[in-house]
Structures are given as structure tokens and as C-alpha cells.
C-alpha positions, 0 to 999 in steps of 0.5 A: 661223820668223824674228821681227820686225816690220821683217823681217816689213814688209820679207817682206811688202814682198818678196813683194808686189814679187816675187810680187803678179802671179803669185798675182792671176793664179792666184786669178782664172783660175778665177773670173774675179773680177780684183777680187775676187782683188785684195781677198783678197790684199789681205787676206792682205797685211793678215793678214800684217802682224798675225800675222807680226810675232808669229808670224815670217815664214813659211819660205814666205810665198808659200804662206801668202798664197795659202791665207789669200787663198784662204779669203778668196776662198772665203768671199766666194764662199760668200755668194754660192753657196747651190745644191750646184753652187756649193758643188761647184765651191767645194770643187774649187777650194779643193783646187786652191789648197790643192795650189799653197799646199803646193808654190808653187815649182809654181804655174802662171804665169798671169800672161801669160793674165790679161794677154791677158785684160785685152787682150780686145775686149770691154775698152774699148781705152784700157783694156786697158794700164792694166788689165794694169798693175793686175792684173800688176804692182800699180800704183796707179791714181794711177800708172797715172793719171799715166802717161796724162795723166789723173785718177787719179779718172777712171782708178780708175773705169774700172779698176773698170768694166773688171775688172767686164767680165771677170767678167761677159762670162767672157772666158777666161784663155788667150793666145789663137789667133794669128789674133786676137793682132795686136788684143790684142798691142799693149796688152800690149806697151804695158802691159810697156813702161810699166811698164819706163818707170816703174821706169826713171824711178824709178831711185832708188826700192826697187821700181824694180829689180824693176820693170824685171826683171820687164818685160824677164822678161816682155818675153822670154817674150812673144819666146820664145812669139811668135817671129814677131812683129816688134813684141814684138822691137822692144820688147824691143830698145828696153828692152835699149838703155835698160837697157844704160845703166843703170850710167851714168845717175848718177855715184860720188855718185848725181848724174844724168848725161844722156845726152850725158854718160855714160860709154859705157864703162859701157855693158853692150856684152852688151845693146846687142848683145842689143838690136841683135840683135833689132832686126835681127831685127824689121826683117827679119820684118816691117812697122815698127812704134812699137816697132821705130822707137823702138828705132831711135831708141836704136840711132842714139843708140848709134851717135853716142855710140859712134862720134861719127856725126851721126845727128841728121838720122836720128833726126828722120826716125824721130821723123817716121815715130814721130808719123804712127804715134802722135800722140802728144804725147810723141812731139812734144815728144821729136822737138823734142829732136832738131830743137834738135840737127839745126836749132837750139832755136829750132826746137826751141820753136817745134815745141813750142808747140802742146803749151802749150794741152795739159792732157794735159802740164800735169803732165808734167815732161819738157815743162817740162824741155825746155822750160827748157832750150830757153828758156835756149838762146835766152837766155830766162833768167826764163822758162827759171827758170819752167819749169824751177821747175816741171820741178822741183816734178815730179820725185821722184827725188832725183838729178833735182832736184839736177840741177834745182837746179844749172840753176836755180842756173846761171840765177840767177847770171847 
């Protein structure tokens, strides 16, 4: 063992980035507790910061936690266990994950069944993606929250009610047969790409990295156990266009760069071919969905930025297509970014202004960038300023307020 209470911190923020789904996975398949597996590898993690600052960090800490959140499990348990049955199936348990803590390299990835679990019918459908972004990847509620325009509040109660479900109704940890997966795949599709879309906008943010990984990882096993399925390739798609560009979203000395202004020979070409591939793929194998019309959107803007194509007028008809599908208020305020190219910004503002009445985008900082932007197009400086003040109290990276803060500095000289 190692000492230090920074290298311990840093070990248990590691583990928590890289192994929190896989180990919650593991410790609710058999009791179908997800909360009660949550609250002991939570302690395990608080164990951890004690002891391991004066003990070292475990050469495996992965083991390590598993066994102290399996003791914490199983304690919780036995209070609620008196009869010799439930001290029988206690006992099988604990060699089980006495047996995976000794070797965890073999622990058994659960974590693609517990997110069919969390995708079951008998979860509140608008639930089923907030859940598996909880229970895999370890999102906060206040996080999930924000990313579906609600109340943290409201959101921390509903993750509550819907774990409990799991435990009650004993919704099995299984990918289930196929003639039931087309009512589950879409939330689970939705929940991997919400997460790829938080650690792409969080790009200057430690965990962020591994949040994309983890999301494209898991975008591939969902294509490679699901080869059939049109939709889990045009999401993957759509994930491995926006990736490509990764090393050109921020200049030599971290400014942001938008889009129009990237460097497209920093483009990953590897991953745009990986994208287009599968596209191609999804259009061939089936009806186009919401994720194959998004990877669309991406592949056109490929093919403007790369070969200097107006296909302005072909990404608003998808965006068209997209909102028929959706509804969805982001989708509107992402066709109006189109529209501003294809007919102008004031057509652009125009399409935008119903979303002024909608609480859903109060706190959404896109929309008041945007709208800043269009503002400013037409020659609407002092409400230009406004919404991009706001846009900027909204954001927390770093790159994007300064990028903020030159617009605004634009408008304030004149």
C-alpha cells in the first residue's frame, strides 16, 4: 500500500469515475435493492476516505469496496431478515461477492441488465433515463434535474419512487427478449446519450473525459449485442461525429471555438468514417428514427464544413422531420439555428419566440445564447446584451464564459 490523503482522495475519486455503475450494478442484481446498493457503496466510499489516508490505498481498491459495501449491505439486510431462509440466502450471497472482491477483474458487468431494469414498463416512462443515468453513471439528481428542464426537487423524489419499484414489483436484471426491447431500448438509448452530452459539454471538467468514454463504451456494447437495431447505430453515430471533433473545439490556449470556426483538419477522420459507416448502416436496416435524423444533422454539417456544400436547406428539412418526432423544445430552438443560416435571423427570432412563455427553457443557456446572438444579428444590441448576461451567468465552463465575455465586450464597444 501507498500513503497520503491527496493520493487516497484522488484513488477514491478514480474509482468512483471509473467503477461506480459496474459495482451498483453488481450489488442490486440479486436483491434488486438499487437504493439500498447505492447507500452502501456510499459508505464504502466514506470508509475509504477514513482509512485509506492512514492505512494506503489499497493495491485493489475496486475489491476493497465491494467487500465493505457488501458487509454494509448485508448488515442492512440481516436487520430486516430473522427466519433461517433469509439468513440462508444472506449467507449465499455474501460468498458470491466475497468470491468477486477477491478477484474483481472477473466481476460480472451488470450494468447493461441493471439499465434494462431501470427501462422496465412498470417504471414511470418519463423516469426510465433519469433512473439509469443514477444507478450507471452516478448523476446527481440536481444534474439529471437540469437536464430535463425540471426541479432537482421534484427529480430527487421521483428517482426515490421509481428505485423503490424495482425492489417491490422484482423486476428481473436481464436484457430482455427481443420482442419486448423496442418499449425499453429508447430510454436506455436516451439515458447513453444524455450522459455523452453532459460530458461533452463539460469539457473542461475532470470527469467529463470519462464520461464520454464510458457513453461511447456503452454505446458500442448496446450495437455489438444489438446488431439489428437501426436507432442504437444512429445514436452511436451521432456520438462518434460530435467526438470527432473534440480536438478542435478549444484553441492552443483553451478559447472555445464554434463550430464554423474549427479547424476541420483536426477533425479525427477515423471517427467520421466510423460515424458515416454506421449511419449508413442504420438507414439501410430500417425506419429513421430521432437518433439517425440527428446523426444526419452532423453528417450534413461534415459535408458543408468539408467540402463547402450549402446544405443549410437539408439540415432544416431534417430538423423539420426531428420536431414531428420530438416536440421538443430543443429541437425548435436548434432548427431556428438552421432557419438564421437558410432565411435570415429574423426568421430565425421569430421561430424562436413561443419558447419565451416556456419555463422549461428559463435556465437553459443555449436558448439565451441564441437568442443573444440573433438579437445582435438584427441590430438589437441592449437586448442582445441582456440575453447573452444571462447565456453567461448559465454557464460553467470556463472557455464559454470568456467566449461570452468577448460578445458581450463586442456589444458594449459599439
Amino acid at each position: 500500500m501507498t500513503g497520503g490523503g491527496n493520493e487516497a482522495a484522488r484513488a477514491a475519486e478514480r474509482v468512483a469515475r471509473e467503477s461506480y455503475g459496474r459495482l451498483v450494478a453488481f450489488l442490486a442484481a440479486r436483491t434488486r435493492d438499487v437504493a439500498g446498493a447505492e447507500d452502501a457503496l456510499a459508505e464504502a466510499f466514506a470508509s475509504a476516505l477514513k482509512s485509506w489516508p492512514a492505512d494506503g490505498v489499497p493495491a485493489n481498491p475496486d475489491a476493497w469496496l465491494l467487500t465493505v459495501a457488501r458487509r454494509r449491505q448485508a448488515d442492512a439486510a440481516r436487520r430486516r431478515h430473522t427466519r433461517l431462509a433469509g439468513e440462508e440466502h444472506l449467507k449465499m450471497m455474501a460468498d458470491e461477492m466475497d468470491a468477486a472482491a477477491q478477484s474483481p477483474d472477473d466481476i460480472p458487468d451488470r450494468r447493461l441488465a441493471l439499465m434494462f431494469t431501470c427501462a422496465h414498463p412498470a417504471i414511470e416512462k418519463g423516469m426510465r433515463t433519469p433512473l439509469i443515468l443514477q444507478t450507471i453513471l452516478g448523476l446527481t439528481a440536481q444534474d439529471i434535474a437540469a437536464a430535463f428542464l425540471i426541479s432537482p426537487a421534484t427529480m430527487g423524489q421521483r428517482l426515490v419512487r421509481a428505485k423503490g419499484r424495482i425492489k417491490e414489483t422484482g423486476i428481473p436484471f436481464a436484457i430482455p427478449e427481443k420482442a419486448d426491447l423496442p418499449e425499453r431500448l429508447e430510454a436506455v438509448l436516451d439515458a447513453i446519450y444524455a450522459a455523452y452530452t453532459k460530458g461533452w459539454a463539460e469539457i473542461g471538467e475532470t470527469g467529463a473525459p470519462r464520461l464520454t468514454e464510458e457513453a461511447i463504451w456503452l454505446g458500442r456494447l448496446i450495437v455489438s449485442l444489438l446488431p439489428d437495431e437501426p436507432e442504437a447505430k444512429g445514436m452511436l453515430a451521432l456520438m462518434l461525429h460530435a467526438e470527432a471533433r473534440r480536438g478542435a473545439r478549444r484553441a492552443p490556449d483553451g478559447a472555445y471555438v464554434p463550430l464554423e470556426a474549427q479547424d476541420t483538419s483536426l477533425w479525427d477522420e477515423t471517427l467520421v468514417a466510423a460515424a458515416e459507416a454506421l449511419l449508413h448502416q442504420a438507414n439501410e436496416a430500417g425506419p429513421t428514427g430521432r437518433y439517425q435524423i440527428e446523426a444526419a444533422i452532423q453528417s450534413a454539417h461534415v459535408a458543408r464544413r468539408m467540402t463547402g456544400a450549402d446544405t443549410w436547406p437539408a439540415i432544416l428539412a431534417l430538423y423539420d422531420h426531428l420536431y414531428r418526432i420530438t416536440a421538443s423544445p430543443v429541437v425548435t430552438l436548434n432548427r431556428a439555428v438552421a432557419l438564421a443560416e437558410a432565411e435570415g435571423p429574423a426568421a430565425a427570432l421569430a421561430a424562436i419566440e413561443p419558447l419565451a412563455a416556456d419555463k422549461r427553457v428559463a435556465d437553459y443557456q443555449p436558448y439565451w445564447a441564441a437568442r443573444g446572438h440573433l438579437l445582435a444579428e438584427v441590430g438589437k444590441g441592449a437586448e442582445a446584451y441582456e440575453a447573452l448576461t444571462v447565456a453567461l451567468g448559465l454557464s460553467a465552463d470556463p472557455a464559454v464564459r470568456r467566449y461570452l465575455q468577448g460578445r458581450l465586450a463586442t456589444l458594449q464597444n459599439g
